[in-house]
C-alpha positions as CSV (number, residue, x, y, z in Angstrom):
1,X,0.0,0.0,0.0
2,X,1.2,3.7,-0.9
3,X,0.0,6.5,1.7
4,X,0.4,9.8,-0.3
5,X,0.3,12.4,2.5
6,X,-1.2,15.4,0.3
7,X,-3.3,18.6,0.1
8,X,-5.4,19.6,-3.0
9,X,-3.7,22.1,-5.3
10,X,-0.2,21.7,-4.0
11,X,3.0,19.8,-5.2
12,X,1.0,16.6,-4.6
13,X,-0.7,16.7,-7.5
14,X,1.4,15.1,-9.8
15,X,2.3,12.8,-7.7
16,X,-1.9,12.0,-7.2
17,X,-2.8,11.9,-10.7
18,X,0.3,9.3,-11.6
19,X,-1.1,7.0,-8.7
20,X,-3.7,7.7,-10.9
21,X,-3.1,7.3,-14.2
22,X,-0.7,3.8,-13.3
23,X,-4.0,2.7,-11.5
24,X,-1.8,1.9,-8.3
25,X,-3.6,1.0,-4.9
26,X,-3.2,4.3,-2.8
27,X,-4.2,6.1,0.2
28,X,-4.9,9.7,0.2
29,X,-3.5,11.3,4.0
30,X,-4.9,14.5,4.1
31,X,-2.7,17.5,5.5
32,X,-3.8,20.6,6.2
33,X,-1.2,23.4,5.5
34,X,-3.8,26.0,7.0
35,X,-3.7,24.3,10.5
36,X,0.0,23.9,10.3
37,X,-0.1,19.9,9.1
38,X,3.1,19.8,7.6
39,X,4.8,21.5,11.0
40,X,3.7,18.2,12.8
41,X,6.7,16.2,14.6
42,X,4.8,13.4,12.7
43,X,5.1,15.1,9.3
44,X,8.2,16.4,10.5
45,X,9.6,12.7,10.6
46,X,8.4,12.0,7.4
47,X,10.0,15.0,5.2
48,X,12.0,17.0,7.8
49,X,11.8,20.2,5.1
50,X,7.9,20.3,6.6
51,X,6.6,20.6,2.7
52,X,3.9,18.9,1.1
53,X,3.9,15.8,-0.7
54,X,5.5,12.6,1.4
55,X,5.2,9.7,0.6
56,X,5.2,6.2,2.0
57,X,5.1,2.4,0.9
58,X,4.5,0.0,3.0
59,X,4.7,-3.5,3.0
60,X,8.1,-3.6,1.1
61,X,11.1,-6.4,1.8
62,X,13.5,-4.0,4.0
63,X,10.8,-1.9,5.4
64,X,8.5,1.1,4.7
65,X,9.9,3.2,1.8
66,X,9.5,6.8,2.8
67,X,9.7,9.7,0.1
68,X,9.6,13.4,-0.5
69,X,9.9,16.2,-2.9
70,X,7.0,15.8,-5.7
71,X,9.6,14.9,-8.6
72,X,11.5,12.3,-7.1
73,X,8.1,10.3,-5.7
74,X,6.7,10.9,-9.4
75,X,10.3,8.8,-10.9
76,X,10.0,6.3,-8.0
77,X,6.0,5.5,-8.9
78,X,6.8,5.3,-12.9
79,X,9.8,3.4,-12.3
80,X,7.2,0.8,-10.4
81,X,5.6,0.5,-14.0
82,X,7.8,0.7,-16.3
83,X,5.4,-1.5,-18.8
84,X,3.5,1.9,-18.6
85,X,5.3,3.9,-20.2
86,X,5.7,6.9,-18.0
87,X,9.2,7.2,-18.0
88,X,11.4,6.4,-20.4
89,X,13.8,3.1,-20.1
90,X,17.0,4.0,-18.2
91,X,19.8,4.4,-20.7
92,X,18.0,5.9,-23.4
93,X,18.2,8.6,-25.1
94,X,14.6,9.2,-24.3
95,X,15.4,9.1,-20.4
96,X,18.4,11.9,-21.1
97,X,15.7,14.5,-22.3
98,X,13.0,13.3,-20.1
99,X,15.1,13.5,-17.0
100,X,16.0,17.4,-18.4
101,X,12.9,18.5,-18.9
102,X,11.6,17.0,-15.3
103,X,14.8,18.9,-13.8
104,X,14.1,22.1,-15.5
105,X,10.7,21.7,-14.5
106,X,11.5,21.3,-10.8
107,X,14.8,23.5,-10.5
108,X,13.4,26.5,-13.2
109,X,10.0,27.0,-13.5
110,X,8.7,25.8,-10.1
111,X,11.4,27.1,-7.9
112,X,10.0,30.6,-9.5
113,X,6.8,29.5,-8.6
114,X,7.5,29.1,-5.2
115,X,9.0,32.9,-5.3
116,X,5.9,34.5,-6.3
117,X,3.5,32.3,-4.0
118,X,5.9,32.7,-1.0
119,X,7.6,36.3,-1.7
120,X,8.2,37.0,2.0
121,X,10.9,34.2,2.5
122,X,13.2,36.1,0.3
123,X,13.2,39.4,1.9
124,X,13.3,40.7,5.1
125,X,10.7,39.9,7.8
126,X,7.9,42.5,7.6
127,X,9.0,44.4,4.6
128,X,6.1,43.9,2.2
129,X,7.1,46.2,-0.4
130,X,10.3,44.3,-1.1
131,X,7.9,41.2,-0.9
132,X,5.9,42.8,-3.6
133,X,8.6,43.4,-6.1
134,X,9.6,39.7,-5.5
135,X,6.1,38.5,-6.3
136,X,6.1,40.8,-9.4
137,X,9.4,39.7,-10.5
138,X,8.7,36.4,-9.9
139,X,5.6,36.5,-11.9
140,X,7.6,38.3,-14.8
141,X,10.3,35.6,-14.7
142,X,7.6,33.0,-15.1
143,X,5.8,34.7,-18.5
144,X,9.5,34.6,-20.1
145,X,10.2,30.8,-19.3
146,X,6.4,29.7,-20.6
147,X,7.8,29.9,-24.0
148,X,10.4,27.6,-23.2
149,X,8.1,25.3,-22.3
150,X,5.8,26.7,-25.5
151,X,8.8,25.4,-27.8
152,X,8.8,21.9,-26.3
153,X,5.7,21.3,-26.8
154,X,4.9,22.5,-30.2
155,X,8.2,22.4,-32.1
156,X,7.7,18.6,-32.8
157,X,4.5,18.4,-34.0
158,X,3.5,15.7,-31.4
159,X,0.5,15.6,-29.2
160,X,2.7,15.3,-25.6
161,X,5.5,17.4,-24.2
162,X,8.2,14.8,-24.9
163,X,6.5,13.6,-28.5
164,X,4.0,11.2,-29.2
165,X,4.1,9.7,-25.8
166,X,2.2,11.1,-23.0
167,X,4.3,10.8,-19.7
168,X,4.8,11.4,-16.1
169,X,6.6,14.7,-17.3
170,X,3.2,16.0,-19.2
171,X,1.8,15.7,-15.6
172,X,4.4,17.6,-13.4
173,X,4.2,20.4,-16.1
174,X,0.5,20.5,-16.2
175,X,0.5,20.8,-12.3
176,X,2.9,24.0,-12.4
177,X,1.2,25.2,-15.8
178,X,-1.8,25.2,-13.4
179,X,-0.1,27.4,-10.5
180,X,-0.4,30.7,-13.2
181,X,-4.2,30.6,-13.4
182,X,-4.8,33.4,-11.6
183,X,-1.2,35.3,-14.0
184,X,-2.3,38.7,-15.8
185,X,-1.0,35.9,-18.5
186,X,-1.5,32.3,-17.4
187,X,0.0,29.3,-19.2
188,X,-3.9,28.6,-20.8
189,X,-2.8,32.4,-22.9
190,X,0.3,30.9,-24.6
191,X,-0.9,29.6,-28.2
192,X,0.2,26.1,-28.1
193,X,0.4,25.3,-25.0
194,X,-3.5,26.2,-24.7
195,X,-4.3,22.8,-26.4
196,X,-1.6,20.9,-24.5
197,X,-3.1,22.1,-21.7
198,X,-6.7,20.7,-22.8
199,X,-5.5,17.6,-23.6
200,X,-3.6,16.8,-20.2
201,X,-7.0,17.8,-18.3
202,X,-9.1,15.8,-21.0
203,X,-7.3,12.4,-19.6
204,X,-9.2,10.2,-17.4
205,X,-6.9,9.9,-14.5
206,X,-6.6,13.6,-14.4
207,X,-10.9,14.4,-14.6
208,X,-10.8,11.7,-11.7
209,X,-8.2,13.7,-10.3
210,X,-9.8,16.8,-10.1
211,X,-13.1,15.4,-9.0
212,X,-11.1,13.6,-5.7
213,X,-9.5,17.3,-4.8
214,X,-12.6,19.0,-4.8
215,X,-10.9,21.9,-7.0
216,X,-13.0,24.3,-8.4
217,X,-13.2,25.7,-11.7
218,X,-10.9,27.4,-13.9
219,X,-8.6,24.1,-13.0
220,X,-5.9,26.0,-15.1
């Protein structure tokens, strides 16, 4: 059994819709960021950073497998599958680029993410117009590294992110894609990426997704 320890919205969705989309048995542990859930000693002893997803499987030879930050728990679940064709076979070229574009992902785009939605841990405590000018560069970064992302997807002429495959990466992108709904120019305004975008939320294990987090509408 996998316990994904999670909270609609956040880094755990990727992770969520995979369990998904590989049809894996899963449980769902609900955290509650607003009451401090991830501050928990339990949590704590989980993913000692005190951010949202961890993971756990249980059952295995050795002992409970326990997991955290979104991207690695995504490679771990794929790699349980690999008949699915999430991830491409180690060793292949196919891996190389997939393994870039997941690393980009984590280390570029979502790292500026995590500026604009959490300005004040760059600046000094209390000093909210420095926090502003973080949040709007943050937000400016992110409209310049959309078309990057733009490029990926449309430059091949393939339905999917990495080409005519859909994978675990499509997902992780979609979830940060989703982070600049509420942008002066979200990721659904970029030609190109609008129709990726619809055909990531048009997959099953992603509707079923949605409808488990309770998320309301625009969902990107």
């Amino acid at each position: 059994m996998i316990d994904l320890h999670h909270s609609p919205g956040t880094a755990s969705m990727a992770p969520h819709f995979l369990l998904l989309e590989l049809g894996l048995q899963h449980r769902l542990v609900p955290v509650d960021p607003a009451q401090l859930g991830h501050k928990t000693a339990d949590y704590l002893r989980l993913n000692p950073n005190g951010l949202i997803p961890a993971m756990v499987h249980r059952g295995l030879e050795g002992g409970d497998l326990v997991l955290y930050e979104s991207a690695a728990i995504c490679l771990y679940l794929a790699d349980l599958q690999p008949q699915a064709g999430l991830m491409p076979a180690v060793g292949t070229r196919e891996r190389a680029l997939a393994t870039q574009w997941l690393v980009w992902l984590t280390n570029t785009l979502q790292a500026t993410l995590i500026h604009y939605f959490y300005p004040e841990r760059m600046v000094n405590a209390g000093d909210a117009a420095a926090a502003a000018q973080v949040k709007a560069a943050a937000e400016a970064r992110v409209g310049s590294l959309l078309p990057q992302l733009q490029a990926q997807c449309t430059g091949h002429g393939q339905p999917w992110l990495l080409g005519a495959r859909f994978s675990l990466v499509d997902l992780y992108a979609f979830m940060l894609c989703r982070w600049t709904r509420n942008f002066g120019q979200p990721a659904r305004s970029v030609p190109g990426l609008d129709a990726w975008l619809q055909r990531v939320m048009a997959r099953p294990a992603v509707q079923q997704g949605f409808a488990i987090e309770g998320l309301a509408l625009p969902w990107v």
